[in-house]
C-alpha positions in Angstrom: -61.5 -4.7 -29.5 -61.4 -2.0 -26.6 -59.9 -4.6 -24.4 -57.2 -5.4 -26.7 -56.4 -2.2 -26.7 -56.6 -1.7 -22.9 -54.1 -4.7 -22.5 -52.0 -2.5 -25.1 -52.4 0.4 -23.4 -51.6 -1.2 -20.6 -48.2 -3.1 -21.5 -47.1 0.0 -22.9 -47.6 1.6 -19.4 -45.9 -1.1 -18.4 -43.3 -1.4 -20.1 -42.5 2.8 -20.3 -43.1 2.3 -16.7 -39.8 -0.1 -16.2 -37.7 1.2 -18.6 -37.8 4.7 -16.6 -36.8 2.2 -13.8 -33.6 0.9 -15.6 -32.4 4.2 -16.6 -32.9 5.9 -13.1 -31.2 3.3 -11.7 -28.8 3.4 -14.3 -28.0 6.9 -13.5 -27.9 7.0 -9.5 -25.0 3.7 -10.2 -23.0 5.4 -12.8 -21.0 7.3 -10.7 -20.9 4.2 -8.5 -18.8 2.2 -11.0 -15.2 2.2 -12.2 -13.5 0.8 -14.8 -11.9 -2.7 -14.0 -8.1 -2.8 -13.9 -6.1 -6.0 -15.3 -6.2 -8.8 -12.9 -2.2 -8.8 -12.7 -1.7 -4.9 -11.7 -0.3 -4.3 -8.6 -1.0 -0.9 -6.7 3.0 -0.1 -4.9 5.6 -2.2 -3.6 5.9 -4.4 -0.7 9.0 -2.6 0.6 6.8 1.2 0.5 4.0 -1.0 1.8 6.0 -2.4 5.1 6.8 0.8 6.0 3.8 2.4 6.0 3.2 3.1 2.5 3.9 6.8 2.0 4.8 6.7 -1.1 3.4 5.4 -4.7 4.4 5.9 -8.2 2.2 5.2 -10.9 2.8 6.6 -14.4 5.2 9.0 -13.6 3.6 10.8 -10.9 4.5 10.1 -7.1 1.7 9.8 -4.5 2.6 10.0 -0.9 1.7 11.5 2.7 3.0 14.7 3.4 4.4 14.6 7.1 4.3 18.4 7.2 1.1 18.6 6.3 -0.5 15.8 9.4 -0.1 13.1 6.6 -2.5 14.7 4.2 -2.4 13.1 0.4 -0.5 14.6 -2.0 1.1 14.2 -5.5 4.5 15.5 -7.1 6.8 14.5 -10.4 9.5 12.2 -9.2 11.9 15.2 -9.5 9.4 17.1 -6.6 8.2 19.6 -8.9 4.3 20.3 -8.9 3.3 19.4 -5.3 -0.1 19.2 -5.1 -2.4 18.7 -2.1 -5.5 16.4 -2.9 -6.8 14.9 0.4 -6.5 15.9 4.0 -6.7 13.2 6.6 -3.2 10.9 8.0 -2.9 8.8 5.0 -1.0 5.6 4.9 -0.4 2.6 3.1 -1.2 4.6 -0.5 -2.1 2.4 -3.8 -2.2 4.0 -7.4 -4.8 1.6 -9.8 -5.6 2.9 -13.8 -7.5 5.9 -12.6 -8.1 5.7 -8.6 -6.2 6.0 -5.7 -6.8 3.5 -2.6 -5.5 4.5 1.0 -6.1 4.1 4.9 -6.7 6.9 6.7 -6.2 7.2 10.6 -8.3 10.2 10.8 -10.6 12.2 9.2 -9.8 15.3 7.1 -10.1 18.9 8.5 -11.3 20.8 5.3 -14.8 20.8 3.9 -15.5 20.1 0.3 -16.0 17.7 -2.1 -12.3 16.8 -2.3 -11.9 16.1 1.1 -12.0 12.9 3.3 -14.8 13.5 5.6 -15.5 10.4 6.9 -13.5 8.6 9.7 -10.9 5.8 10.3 -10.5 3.5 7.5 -10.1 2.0 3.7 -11.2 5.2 1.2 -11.0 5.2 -3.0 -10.6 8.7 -5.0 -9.7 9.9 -8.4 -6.4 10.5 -9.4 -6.8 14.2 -8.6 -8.5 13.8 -5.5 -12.0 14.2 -5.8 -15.0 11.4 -5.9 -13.4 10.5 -2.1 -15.6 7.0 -1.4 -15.5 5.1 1.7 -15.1 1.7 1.1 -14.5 0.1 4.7 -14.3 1.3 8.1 -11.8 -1.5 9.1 -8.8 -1.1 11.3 -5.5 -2.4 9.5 -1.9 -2.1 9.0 -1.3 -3.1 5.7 -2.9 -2.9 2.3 -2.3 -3.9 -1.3 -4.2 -3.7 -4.7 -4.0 -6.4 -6.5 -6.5 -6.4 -9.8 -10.1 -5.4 -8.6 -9.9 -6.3 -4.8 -8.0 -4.6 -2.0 -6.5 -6.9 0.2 -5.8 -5.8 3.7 -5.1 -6.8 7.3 -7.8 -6.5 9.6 -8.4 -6.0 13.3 -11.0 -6.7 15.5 -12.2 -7.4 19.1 -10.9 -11.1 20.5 -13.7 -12.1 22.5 -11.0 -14.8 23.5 -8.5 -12.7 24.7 -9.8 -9.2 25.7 -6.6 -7.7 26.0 -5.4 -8.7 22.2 -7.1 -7.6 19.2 -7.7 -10.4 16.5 -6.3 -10.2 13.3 -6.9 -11.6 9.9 -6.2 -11.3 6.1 -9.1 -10.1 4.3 -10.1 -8.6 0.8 -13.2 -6.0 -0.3 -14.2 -5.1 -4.3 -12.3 -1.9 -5.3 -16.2 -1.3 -6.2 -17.1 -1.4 -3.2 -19.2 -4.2 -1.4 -18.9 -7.3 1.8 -15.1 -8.0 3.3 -14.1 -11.5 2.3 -12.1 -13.2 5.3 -9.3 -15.0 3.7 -7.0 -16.4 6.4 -6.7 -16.3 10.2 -3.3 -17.0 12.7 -2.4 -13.1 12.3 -0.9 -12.6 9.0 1.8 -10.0 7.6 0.8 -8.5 4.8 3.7 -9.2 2.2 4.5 -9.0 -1.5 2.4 -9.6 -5.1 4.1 -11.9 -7.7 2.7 -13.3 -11.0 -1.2 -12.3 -9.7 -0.4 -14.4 -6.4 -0.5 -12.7 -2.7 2.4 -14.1 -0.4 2.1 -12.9 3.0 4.2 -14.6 6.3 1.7 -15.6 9.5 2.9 -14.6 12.7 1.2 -17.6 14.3 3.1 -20.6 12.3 6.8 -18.8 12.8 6.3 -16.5 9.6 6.0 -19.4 7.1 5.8 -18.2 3.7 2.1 -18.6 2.3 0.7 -17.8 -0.8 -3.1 -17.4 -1.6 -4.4 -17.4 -5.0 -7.2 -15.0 -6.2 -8.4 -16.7 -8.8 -8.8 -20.3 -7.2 -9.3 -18.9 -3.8 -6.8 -21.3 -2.8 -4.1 -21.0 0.4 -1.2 -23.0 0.8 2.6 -22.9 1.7 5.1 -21.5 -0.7 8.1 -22.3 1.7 9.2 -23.9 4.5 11.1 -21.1 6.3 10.6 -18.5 8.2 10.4 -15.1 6.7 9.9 -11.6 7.8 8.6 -8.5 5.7 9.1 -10.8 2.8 9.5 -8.8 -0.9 9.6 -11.0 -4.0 11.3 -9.4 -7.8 12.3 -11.7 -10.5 11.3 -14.9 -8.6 13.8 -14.5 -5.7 12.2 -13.2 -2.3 14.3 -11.0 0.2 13.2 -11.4 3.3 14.9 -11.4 7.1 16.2 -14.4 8.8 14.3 -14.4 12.3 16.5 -17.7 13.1 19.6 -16.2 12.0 19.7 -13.2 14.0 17.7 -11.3 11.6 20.1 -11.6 8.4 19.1 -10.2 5.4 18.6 -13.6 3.0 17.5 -14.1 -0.3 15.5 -16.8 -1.4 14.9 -18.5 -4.8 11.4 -19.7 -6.1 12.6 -21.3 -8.7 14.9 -24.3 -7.1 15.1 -23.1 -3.1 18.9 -21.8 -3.3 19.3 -19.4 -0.1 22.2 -16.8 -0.3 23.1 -14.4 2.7 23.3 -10.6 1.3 24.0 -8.6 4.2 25.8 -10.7 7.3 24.8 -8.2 10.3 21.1 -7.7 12.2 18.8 -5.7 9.7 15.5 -4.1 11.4 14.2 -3.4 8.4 14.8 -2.8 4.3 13.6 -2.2 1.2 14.3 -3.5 -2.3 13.8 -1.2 -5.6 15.5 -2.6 -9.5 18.5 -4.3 -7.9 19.6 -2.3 -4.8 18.6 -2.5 -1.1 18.4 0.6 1.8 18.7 -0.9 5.0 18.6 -0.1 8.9 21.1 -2.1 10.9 20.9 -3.0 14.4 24.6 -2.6 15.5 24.6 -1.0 18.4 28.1 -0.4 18.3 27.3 1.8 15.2 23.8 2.0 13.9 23.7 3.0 11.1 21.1 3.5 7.4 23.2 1.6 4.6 22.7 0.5 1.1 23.7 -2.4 -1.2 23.3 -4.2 -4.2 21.3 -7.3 -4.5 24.4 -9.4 -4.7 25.9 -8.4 -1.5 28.4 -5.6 -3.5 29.0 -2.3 -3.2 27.9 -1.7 1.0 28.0 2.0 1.4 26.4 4.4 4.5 24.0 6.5 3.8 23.6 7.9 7.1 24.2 6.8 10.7 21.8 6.7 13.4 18.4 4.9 13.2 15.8 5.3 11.1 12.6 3.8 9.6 10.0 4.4 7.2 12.0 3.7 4.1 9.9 4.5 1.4 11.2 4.2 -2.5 10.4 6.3 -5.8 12.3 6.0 -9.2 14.4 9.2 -8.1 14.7 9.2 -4.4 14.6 7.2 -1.3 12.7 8.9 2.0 13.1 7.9 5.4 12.8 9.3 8.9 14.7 8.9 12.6 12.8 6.3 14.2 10.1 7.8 16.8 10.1 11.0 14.8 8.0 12.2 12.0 9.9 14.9 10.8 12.0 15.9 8.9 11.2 14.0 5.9 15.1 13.0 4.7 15.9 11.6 1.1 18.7 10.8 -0.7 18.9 10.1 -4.5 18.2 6.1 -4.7 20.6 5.9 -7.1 24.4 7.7 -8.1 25.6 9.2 -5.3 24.6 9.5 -1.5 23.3 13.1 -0.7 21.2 13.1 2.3 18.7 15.8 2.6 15.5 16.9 4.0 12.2 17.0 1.8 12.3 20.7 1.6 9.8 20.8 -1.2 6.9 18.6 1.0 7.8 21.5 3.7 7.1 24.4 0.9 4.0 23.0 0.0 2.7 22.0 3.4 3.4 25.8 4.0 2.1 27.6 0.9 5.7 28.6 -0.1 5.7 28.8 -4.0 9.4 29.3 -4.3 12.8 29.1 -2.4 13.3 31.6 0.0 
């Protein structure tokens, strides 16, 4: 009888014992987890993510990296009212998920706290307000997308081939955290996110369109052509012509019609709910333009050169090429107005009003 209840004794230990275990361990991973997002959702737009991903809208709130503030991270209404500051560091290539933000950092933040990146170079996950800053990856990219619950991204590394080139390669890491999957060698471009698929052009076979599936695994070839900074809406991709002196083409999924939209060298464009912003390369007359996806309605916006032509619901941002500042925008639709971002400048400075 007293070793029955021994064993009892025992197993209740035991099991007491364990189940202090679980809920520990249970506790110290809460704070680990986040809520899934849907498989389909998408974290910004190829044409924000090409150039350099400044700027993200999600839920009517614009994320983006405040040039007068060393690219530090912070949020505004589409209309730039309530600029707030939530992350220091230089922050590119910015995705927006349910709840969490997901960015690249080229440096680490200046400012202590809680709310502050203080880690180094690489792939970092925070709240929508800034705080619970986690590093997810210390890789070295330039490019990165959300798609569902991975981040896919390009990554560099050391080519112990060819010491004087770094090697590069499509990967993908959990939002959650955990091991880099390598997807695809050859030195890809990251590109565009359509129907849950990943298209991306590889410098290695003459930009050919490739797609890879997430939830196969699968890689193959969407078309035959070549195509640079590719951006796919409504089944038709836009992308530039590298063997027609860099026209601006457009290209159907659906039955492989290609239509020319803009007859002149583009350097680089972006695409937002049926009209383009693009940089010419006339050297004649450079000049920033704009036009509707059927090749109507060309209009300057500005002339010289620029780059970083990031879109929002409201306005389009861009910058002279080779210089950071100032920030100019111009409403993306109505009427051309070119400005500077006055309001990034205010709140870089502390300046709560207009002087």
């Amino acid at each position: 009888m007293k070793e029955k209840k021994s064993v009892i004794i025992i197993t209740s230990v035991a099991v007491g014992f364990i189940a202090i275990l679980v809920l520990v361990n249970f506790l110290l991973n809460r704070g680990k987890q986040i809520p899934e997002n849907d498989p389909w959702l998408t974290g910004t737009t190829a044409g924000n993510q090409y150039h350099g991903g400044l700027f993200c809208e999600l839920d009517g709130t614009v994320y983006f990296s405040n040039a007068y503030d060393s690219g530090s991270l912070y949020s505004m209404q589409p209309g730039q009212t309530e600029l707030q500051k939530l992350n220091g560091g230089e922050i590119l290539y910015i995705n927006a998920g349910s709840e969490y933000l997901y960015y690249y950092s080229r440096s680490s933040g200046g400012e202590a706290g809680l709310g502050y990146v203080r880690g180094g170079r690489g792939i970092y996950r925070c709240a929508l307000n800034g705080k619970k800053t986690t590093s997810l990856s210390n890789a070295t990219c330039d490019g990165l997308l959300l798609l569902g619950n991975s981040l896919y991204y390009t990554n560099f590394s050391e080519n112990s081939d060819s010491p004087d080139s770094a090697l590069v390669t499509l990967a993908s890491i959990p939002t959650n955290g955990g091991e880099a999957l390598l997807l695809a060698d050859g030195h890809p471009q990251l590109g565009t996110i359509s129907n849950g698929i990943l298209y991306y052009s590889s410098m290695e076979s003459n930009y050919t369109l490739c797609t890879y599936n997430p939830s196969t695994g699968g890689l193959d070839i969407a078309a035959g052509q070549s195509m640079y900074q590719p951006i796919i809406q409504n089944d038709v991709v836009y992308y530039l012509d590298i063997h027609d002196d860099y026209h601006l083409k457009a290209y159907s999924l659906y039955d492989g019609n290609i239509w020319t939209i803009v007859s002149e060298r583009v350097d680089c464009f972006n695409v937002m709910n049926g009209i383009i912003y693009y940089q010419n390369c006339d050297p004649d007359f450079y000049a920033l333009k704009r036009i509707y996806i059927d090749g109507t309605g060309e209009e300057i916006v500005t002339d010289g050169v620029y780059h970083n032509i990031n879109m929002t619901s409201e306005y389009v941002y861009f910058t002279e090429f080779n210089n950071d500042l100032p920030v100019y925008q111009t409403p993306t639709f109505g009427a051309v107005n070119v400005t500077t971002f006055d309001a990034a400048f205010r709140a870089a400075a502390g300046i709560t009003t207009e002087e």
